[in-house]
C-alpha positions as CSV (number, residue, x, y, z in Angstrom):
1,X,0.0,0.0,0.0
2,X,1.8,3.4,-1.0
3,X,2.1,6.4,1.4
4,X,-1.2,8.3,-0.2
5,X,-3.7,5.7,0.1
6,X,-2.8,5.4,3.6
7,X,-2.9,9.5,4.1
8,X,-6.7,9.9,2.2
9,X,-7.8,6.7,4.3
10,X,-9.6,7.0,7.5
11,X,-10.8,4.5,10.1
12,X,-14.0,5.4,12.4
13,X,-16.7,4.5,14.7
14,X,-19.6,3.8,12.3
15,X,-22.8,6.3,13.2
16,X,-26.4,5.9,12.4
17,X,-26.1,8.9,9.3
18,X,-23.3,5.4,7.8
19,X,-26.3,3.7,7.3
20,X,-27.3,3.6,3.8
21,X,-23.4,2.8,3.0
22,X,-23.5,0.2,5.3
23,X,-26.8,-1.5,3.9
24,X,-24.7,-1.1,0.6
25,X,-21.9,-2.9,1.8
26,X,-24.1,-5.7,3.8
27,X,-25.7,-6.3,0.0
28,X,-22.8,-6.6,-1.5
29,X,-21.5,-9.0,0.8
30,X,-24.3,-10.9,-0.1
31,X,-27.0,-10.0,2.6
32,X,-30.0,-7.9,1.1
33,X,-30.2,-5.3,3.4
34,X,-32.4,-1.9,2.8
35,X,-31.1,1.5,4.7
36,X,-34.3,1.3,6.7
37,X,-33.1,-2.1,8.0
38,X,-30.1,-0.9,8.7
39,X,-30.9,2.0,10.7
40,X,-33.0,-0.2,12.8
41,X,-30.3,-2.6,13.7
42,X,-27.6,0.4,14.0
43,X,-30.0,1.7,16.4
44,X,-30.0,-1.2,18.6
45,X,-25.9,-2.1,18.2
46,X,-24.1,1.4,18.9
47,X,-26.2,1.8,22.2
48,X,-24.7,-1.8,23.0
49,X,-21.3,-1.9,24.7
50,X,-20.2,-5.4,23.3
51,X,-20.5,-4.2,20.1
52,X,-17.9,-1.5,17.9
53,X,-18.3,-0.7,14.4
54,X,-15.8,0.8,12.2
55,X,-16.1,2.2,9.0
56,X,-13.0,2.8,6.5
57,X,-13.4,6.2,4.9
58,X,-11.8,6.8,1.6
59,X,-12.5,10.5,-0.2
60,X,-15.6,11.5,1.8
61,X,-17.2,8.0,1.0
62,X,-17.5,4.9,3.5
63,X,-16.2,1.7,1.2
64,X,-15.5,-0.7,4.2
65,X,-16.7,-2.0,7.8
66,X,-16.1,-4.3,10.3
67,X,-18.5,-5.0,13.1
68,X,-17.1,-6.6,16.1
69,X,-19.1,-8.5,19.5
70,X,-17.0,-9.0,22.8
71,X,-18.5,-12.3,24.6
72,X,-18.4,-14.2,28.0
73,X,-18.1,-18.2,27.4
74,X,-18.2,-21.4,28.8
75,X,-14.9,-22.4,27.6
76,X,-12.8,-19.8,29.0
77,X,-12.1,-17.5,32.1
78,X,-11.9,-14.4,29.9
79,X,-13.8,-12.9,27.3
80,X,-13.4,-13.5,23.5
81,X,-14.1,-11.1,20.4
82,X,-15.8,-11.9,17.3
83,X,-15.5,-10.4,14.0
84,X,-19.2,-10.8,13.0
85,X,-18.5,-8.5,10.0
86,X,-15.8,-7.4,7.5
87,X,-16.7,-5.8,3.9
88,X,-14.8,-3.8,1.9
89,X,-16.4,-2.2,-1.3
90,X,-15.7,-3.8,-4.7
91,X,-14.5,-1.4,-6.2
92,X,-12.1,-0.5,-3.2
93,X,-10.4,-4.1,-2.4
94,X,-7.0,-5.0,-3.0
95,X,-5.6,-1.5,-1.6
96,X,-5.0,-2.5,2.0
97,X,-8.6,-1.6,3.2
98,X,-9.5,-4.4,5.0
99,X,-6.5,-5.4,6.6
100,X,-6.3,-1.9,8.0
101,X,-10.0,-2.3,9.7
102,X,-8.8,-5.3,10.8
103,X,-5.8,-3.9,12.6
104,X,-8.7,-1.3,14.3
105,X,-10.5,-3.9,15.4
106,X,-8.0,-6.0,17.0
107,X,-6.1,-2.8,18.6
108,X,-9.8,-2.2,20.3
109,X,-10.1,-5.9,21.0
110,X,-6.3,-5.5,23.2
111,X,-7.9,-2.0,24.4
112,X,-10.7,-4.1,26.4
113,X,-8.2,-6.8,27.1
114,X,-9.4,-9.3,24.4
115,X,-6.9,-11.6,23.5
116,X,-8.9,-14.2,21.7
117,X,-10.6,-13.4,18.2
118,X,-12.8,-15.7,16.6
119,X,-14.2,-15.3,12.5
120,X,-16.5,-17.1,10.5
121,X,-16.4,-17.0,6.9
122,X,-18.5,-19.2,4.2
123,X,-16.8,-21.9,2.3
124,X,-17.1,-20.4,-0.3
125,X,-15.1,-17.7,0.0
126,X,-11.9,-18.9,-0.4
127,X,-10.4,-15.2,-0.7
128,X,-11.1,-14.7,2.7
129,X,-10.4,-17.7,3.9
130,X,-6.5,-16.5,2.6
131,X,-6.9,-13.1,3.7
132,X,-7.4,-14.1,7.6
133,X,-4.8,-17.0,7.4
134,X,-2.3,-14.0,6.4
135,X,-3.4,-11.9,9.1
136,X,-2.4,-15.2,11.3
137,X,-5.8,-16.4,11.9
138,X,-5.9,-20.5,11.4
139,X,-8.7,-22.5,10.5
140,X,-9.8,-24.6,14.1
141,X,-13.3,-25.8,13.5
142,X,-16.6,-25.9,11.5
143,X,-20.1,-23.7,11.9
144,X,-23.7,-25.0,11.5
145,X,-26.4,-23.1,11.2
146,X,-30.1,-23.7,11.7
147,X,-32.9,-21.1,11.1
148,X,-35.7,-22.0,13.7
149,X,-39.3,-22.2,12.7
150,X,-41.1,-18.9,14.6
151,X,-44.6,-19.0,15.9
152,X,-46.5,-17.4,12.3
153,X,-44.9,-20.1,10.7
């Protein structure tokens, strides 16, 4: 990454006005999300301390995020983080952009004295799979999911 994308690049807490760029990004990373939707969950996650949001700033325009969630577990003493989003525009990858919002993240992860980060990724993404395993994240397990019936149904 050269010195001037690094100068015109800034990293942020996300705010409620990000939300249309932020429904953007969600639908490009393949979740359909309207602005309206957004807001609503925005509303709800910055008022909840677990929760950051960053947004990567490039010429006045959001084209990345990462949403993070701190946790208490069963398997350990301490609590763990979880990067429950990371997008960067498509026309913005390949210029450093995510890797820096990474590097926010985890610097606010060791802020609140998180020293274990957990990602989920689909399989079909290998990109990111090879993105986070060069960022020293390894591969340790599988995910399943299950959408629950709910009581219209």
């Amino acid at each position: 990454m050269s010195d001037a994308q690094d100068v015109d690049l800034a990293i942020r807490a996300a705010e409620l006005g990000d939300a249309d760029a932020l429904a953007a990004l969600m639908t490009e990373l393949g979740y359909k999300t309207r602005s309206s939707e957004m807001r609503m969950r925005m509303e709800s996650i910055v008022v909840d301390p677990r929760y950051r949001t960053f947004v990567a700033v490039k010429q006045g325009r959001v084209c990345g995020m990462i949403g993070t969630f701190c946790h208490y577990s069963y398997e350990y003493n301490d609590p763990s983080g979880r990067i429950i989003a990371l997008v960067v525009a498509s026309d913005s990858r390949g210029h450093g952009i995510g890797r820096r919002l990474i590097v926010m993240a985890e610097n606010d992860f060791a802020q609140r004295d998180i020293r274990r980060v957990a990602v989920s990724t689909r399989f079909e993404r290998k990109g990111a799979h090879e993105f986070y395993e060069r960022l020293g994240y390894r591969r340790n397990g599988f995910r399943f999911v299950k959408n629950l019936a709910t009581a219209a149904d």
